[in-house]
C-alpha positions as a Python dict, from the first residue, in 0.01 Angstrom:
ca = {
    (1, 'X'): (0, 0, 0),
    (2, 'X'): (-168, -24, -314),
    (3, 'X'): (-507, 82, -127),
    (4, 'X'): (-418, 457, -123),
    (5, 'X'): (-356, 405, -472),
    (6, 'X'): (-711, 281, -526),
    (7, 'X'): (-881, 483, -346),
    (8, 'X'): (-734, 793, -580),
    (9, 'X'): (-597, 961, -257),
    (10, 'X'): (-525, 1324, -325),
    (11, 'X'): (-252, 1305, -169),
    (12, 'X'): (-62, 1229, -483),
    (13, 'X'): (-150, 1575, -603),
    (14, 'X'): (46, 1768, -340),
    (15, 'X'): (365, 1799, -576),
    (16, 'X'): (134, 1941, -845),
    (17, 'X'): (225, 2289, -1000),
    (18, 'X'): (511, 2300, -758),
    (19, 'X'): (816, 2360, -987),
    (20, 'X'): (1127, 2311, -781),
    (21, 'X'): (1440, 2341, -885),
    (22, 'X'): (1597, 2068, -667),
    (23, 'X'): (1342, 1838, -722),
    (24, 'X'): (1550, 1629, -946),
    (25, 'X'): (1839, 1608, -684),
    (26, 'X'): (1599, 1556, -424),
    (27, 'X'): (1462, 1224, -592),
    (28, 'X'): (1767, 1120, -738),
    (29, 'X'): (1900, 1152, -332),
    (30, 'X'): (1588, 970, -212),
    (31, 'X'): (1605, 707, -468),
    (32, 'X'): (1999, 648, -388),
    (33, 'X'): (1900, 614, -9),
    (34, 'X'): (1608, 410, -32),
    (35, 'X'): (1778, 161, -215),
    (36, 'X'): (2066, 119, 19),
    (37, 'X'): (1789, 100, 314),
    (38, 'X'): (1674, -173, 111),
    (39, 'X'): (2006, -345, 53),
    (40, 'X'): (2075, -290, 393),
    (41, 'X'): (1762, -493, 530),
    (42, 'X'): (1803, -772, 218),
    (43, 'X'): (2136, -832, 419),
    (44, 'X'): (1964, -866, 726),
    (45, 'X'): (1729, -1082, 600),
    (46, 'X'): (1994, -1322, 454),
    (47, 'X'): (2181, -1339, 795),
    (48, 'X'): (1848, -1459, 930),
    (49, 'X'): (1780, -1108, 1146),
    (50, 'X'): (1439, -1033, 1000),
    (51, 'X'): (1198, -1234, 807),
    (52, 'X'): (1230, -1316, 481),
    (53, 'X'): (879, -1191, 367),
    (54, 'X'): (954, -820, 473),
    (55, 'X'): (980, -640, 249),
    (56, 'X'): (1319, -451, 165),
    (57, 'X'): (1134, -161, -104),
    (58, 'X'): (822, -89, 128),
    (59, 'X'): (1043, -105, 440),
    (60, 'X'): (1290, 147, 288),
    (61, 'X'): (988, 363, 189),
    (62, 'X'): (853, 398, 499),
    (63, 'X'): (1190, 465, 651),
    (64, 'X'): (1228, 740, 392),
    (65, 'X'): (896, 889, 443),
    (66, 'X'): (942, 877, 851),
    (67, 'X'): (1280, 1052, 877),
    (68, 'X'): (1183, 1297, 635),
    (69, 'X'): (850, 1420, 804),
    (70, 'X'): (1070, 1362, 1114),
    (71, 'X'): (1337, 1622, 941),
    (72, 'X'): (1085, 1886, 852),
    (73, 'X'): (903, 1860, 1235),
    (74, 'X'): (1274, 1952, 1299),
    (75, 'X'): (1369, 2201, 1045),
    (76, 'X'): (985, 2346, 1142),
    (77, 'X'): (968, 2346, 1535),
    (78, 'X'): (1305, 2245, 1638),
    (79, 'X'): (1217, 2007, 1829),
    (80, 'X'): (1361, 1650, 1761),
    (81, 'X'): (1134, 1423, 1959),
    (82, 'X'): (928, 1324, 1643),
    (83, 'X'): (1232, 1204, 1420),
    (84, 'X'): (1365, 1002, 1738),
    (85, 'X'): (1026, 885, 1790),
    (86, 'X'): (975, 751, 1390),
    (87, 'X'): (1364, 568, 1393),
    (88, 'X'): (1207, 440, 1760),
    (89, 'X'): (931, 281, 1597),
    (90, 'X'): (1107, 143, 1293),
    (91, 'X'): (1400, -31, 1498),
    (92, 'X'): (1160, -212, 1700),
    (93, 'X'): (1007, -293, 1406),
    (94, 'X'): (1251, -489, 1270),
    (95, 'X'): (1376, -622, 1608),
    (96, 'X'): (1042, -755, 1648),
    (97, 'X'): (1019, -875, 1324),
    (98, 'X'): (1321, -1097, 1411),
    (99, 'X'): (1185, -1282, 1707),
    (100, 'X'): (818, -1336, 1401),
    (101, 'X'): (1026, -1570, 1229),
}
């Protein structure tokens, strides 16, 4: 993860001179999930479902990031198959990370 941040990706600049009013909410929202996608897969991880080296903050980023560019494919096109596609790819990921162990 930290390679994108080494490689001074521009991507960090996207929010840049973007002042939106729901910004705030948004993070505060995002932050509130994430952490209970995190809590949720530290529980899984101490009922011996997933491994113990996964990790609950990057999983529950990349969670957040997939359903939210899965959302906005929706809200753009209206067309779901991409936001099926990304919760697809993340259960398997942790199903497979159960039988990693």
């Amino acid at each position: 993860m930290g390679k994108w941040r080494r490689a001074r990706a521009p991507i960090g600049r996207l929010n840049e001179g973007h002042a939106d009013p729901a910004a705030e909410i948004v993070t505060t929202l995002l932050t509130q999930w994430s952490g209970h996608i995190a809590s949720g897969v530290r529980q899984m991880q101490e009922a011996g479902l997933v491994r113990p080296t996964l990790s609950p903050e990057q999983m529950a980023a990349a969670v957040g990031a997939g359903i939210q560019g899965g959302v906005q494919v929706v809200r753009s096109t209206g067309r779901i198959d991409h936001l099926e596609a990304v919760l697809d790819l993340v259960l398997d990921h942790l199903r497979g990370l159960a039988h990693s162990n």
